[in-house]
N, C-alpha and C positions, 0 to 999 in steps of 0.2 A: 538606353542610349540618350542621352543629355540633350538641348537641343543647341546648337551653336546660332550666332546672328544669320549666318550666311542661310542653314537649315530653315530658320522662323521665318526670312524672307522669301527662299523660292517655295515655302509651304503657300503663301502669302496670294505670290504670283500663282503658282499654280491652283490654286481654291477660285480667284478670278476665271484666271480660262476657262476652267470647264463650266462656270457660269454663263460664261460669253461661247461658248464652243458652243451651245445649244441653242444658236440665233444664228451665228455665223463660223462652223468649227474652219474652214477656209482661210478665213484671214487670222485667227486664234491661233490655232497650232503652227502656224507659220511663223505670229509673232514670238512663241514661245521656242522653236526650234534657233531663230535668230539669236534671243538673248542670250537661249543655251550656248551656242557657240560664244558668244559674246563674254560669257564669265566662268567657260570649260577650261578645266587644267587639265586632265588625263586624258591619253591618247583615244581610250574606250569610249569614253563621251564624248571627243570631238568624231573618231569615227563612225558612231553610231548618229550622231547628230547629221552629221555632213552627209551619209547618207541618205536619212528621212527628210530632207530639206533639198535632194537631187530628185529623189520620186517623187515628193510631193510641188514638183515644179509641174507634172501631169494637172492638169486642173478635171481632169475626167478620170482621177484616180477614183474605185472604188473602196478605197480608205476612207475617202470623207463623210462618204455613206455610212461608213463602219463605226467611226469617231461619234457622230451625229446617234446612232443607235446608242452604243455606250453610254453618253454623257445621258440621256433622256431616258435611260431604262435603268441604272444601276444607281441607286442614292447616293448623293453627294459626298457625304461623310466617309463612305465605305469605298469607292474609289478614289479620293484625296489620301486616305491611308494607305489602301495599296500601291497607289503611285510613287508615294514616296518612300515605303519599303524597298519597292523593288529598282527607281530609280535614284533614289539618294541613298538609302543604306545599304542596298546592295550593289550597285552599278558605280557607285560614285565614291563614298569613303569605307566599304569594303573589299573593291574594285585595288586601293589605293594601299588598302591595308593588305589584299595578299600580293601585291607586288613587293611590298619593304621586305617581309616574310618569306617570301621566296629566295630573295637575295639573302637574307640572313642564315635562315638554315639551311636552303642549298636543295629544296625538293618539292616539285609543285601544289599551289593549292589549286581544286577546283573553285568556280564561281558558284557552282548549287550540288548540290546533292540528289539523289534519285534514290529513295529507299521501297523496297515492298512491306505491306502491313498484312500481318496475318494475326486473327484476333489473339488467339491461345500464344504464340510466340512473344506477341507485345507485350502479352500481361504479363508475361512471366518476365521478362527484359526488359521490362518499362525503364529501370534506370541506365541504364546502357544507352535507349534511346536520347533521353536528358540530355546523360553527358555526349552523348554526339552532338547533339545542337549546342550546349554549353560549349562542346572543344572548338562546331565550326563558328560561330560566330567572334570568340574569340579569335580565330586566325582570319577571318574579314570576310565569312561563308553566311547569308541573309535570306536565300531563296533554295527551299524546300521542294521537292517532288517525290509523293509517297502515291504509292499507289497498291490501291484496296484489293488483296488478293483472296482476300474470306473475312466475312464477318462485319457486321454495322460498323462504319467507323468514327459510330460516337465516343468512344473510348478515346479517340486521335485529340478532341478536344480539351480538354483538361490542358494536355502535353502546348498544344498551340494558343493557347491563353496566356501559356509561361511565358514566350516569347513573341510579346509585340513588338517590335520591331523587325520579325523577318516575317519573308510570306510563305505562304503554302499553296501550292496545286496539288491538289486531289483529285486522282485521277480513279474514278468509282464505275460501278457498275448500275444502271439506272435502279436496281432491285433495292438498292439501298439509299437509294433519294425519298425517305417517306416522309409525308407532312412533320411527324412527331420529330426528325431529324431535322429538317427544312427549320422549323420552329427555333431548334436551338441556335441557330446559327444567326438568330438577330443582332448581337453584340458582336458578331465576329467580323474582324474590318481589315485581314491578314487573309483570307481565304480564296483562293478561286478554283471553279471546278469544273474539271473534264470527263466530261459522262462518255462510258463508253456504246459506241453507235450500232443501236441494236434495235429490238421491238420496241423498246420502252423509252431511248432515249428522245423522242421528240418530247412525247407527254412530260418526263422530268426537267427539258428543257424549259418548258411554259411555265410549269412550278417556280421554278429559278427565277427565271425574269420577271413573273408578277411578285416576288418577295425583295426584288431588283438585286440580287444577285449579281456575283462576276463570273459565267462560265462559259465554259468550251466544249468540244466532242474531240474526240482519239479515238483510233484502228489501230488495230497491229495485223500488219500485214505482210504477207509472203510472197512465193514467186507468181501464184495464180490472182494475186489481184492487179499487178503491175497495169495491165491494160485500163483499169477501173480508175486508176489514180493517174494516168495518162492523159482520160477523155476528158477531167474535170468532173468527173459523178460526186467526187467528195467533196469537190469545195461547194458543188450546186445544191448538196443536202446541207450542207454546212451553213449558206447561207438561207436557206427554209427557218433554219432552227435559230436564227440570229448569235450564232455562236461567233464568240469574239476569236478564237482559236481552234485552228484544227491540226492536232498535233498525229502524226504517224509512226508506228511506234515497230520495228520490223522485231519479227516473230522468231525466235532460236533456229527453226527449222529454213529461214529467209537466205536466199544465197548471198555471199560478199557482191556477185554482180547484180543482182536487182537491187541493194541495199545504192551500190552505188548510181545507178541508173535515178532509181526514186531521189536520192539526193540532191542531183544535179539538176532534176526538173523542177524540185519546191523549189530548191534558188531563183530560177530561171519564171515562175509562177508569180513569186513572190514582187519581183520588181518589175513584174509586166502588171500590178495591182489591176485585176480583171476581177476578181473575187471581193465581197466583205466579211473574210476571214483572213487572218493572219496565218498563212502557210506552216509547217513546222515538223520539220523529223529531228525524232526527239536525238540522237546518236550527235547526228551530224551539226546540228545547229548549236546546240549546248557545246562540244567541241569547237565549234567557231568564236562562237564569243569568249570563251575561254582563251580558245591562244589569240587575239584582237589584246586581251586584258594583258594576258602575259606569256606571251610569246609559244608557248609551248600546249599542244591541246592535254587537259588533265578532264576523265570522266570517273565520277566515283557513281557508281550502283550497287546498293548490297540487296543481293536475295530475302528471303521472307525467313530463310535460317540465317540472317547475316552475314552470309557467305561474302566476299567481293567478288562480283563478275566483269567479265569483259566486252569488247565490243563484238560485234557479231564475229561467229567466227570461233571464238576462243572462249576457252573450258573458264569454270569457275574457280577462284584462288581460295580453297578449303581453309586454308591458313590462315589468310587473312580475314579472320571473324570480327565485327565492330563488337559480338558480345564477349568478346574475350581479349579486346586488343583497343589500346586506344587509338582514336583517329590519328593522332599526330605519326604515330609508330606505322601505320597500314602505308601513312604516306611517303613518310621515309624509304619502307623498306621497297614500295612499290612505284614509285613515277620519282625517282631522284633526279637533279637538274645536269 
């Protein structure tokens, strides 16, 4: 991706703040939510903006806490690049590019994608995968979510080196956080990762953050933990482990009523900012900002056979395989406008 004046300049601006965010992130992120408004064209940035700039009129938001850990624990370099992946190439003029595209061919794009990684499948599909991020970034798709279903997912690397300019969450299991992996990920400035919340995941989190890392914790959770995510037990472990995100990810066996019930209270979480984790059910909120961007919610997820699934609820589309089908045709046939 090329870089335009507009792009070098808020890289510019945003390289300052988080310089200046680790003295005073208070008045920083504030000045930087302001300009945003100040030189946003699309509805998604000024809605996302005009939000983060209504919470953060809290001055006793545990966001600030949150900003303040980030900026001092994650290396500069490495989050000035994810920043700008995910909010200028993917939120902003990929945001822009699937709205023209929508309107052109007549059938929704999503904003990110959700894939499972199974080692023996990848290897064998490796180009399949390519060209999925080849077709999505071409229709204005920059932000990635693979999550590790078996097998080290140093193999994923290679594939995410190809493209700098979109990001990736990795969402792992702590058994495959080893130093030898940890190691390789020092060039990597497109990455962040969500361990899943188990025995191991504090100790892989400490890992992370002394190599200054970007990562988070994920649950997949069903009808019997509803109360656990009610009382705040997750966001409280969440913030032990200084996780920037705590994503919730409901479980096949998960009913449509707890699926909705958990929905309505991240929301409700999230802008009461009590916690310094950033709330997140992965269904529901990727859905959101989707239809914010272009009106209609579009969720693509493919299985670890690249199946495409659905949201809770609803069986898998056997048919629509990304190893046998290109993206553009899955979307046609399957979320038309």
């Amino acid at each position: 991706m090329k870089s335009s004046m507009s792009k070098i300049l808020i890289e510019t601006v945003t390289r300052k703040t988080i310089r200046d965010m680790k003295e005073s992130p208070e008045r920083s992120i504030r000045n930087l939510i302001d300009m945003g408004l100040l030189f946003s064209e699309g509805r998604f940035q000024k809605h996302l903006l005009q939000t983060v700039q209504t919470m953060l009129m809290n001055e006793s938001s545990a966001y600030y806490g949150l900003i303040k850990n980030i900026v001092r624990n994650v290396e500069e370099e490495r989050l000035l690049n994810f920043c700008m992946n995910l909010g200028y190439n993917s939120c902003t003029l990929g945001a822009a590019t699937i709205r023209r595209y929508e309107e052109e061919k007549g059938y929704n794009i999503p904003w990110n994608i959700f894939f499972e990684y199974e080692r023996e499948q990848f290897c064998s599909y490796r180009n399949r995968y390519y060209k999925l991020i080849n077709e999505g970034e071409n229709l204005g798709i920059f932000t990635y979510m693979i999550k590790v279903e078996d097998g080290p997912p140093s193999d994923l690397l290679p594939m995410i080196a190809e493209y700098p300019d979109s990001v990736f969450f990795l969402f792992c299991e702590g058994k495959y956080i080893t130093d030898k992996f940890v190691t390789e990920l020092a060039s990597y400035t497109n990455i962040m990762f969500l361990i899943k919340c188990d025995a191991t995941c504090q100790d892989r989190c400490w890992m992370l953050r002394e190599r200054e890392l970007l990562y988070g914790i994920y649950y997949t959770y069903t009808d019997n933990d509803l109360k656990d995510i009610e009382s705040g037990l997750y966001w409280m472990k969440a913030e032990e482990m200084n996780a920037v995100a705590t994503v919730l990810i409901a479980d096949k066996k998960c009913s449509k009523e707890t699926f909705d019930i958990v929905s309505e209270h991240i929301t409700r979480e999230r802008f009461l900012q009590k916690y310094q984790t950033i709330e997140w059910e992965l269904y529901h909120d990727n859905c959101f900002i989707d239809e914010v961007i272009s009106d209609d919610a579009c969720f693509v997820y493919f299985d670890k056979n690249g199946k495409l699934c659905g949201p809770v609820g609803e069986k898998k589309q056997e048919e629509n395989n990304l190893y046998h089908n290109p993206l553009q045709n899955i979307l046609m046939r399957v979320y038309p406008k």
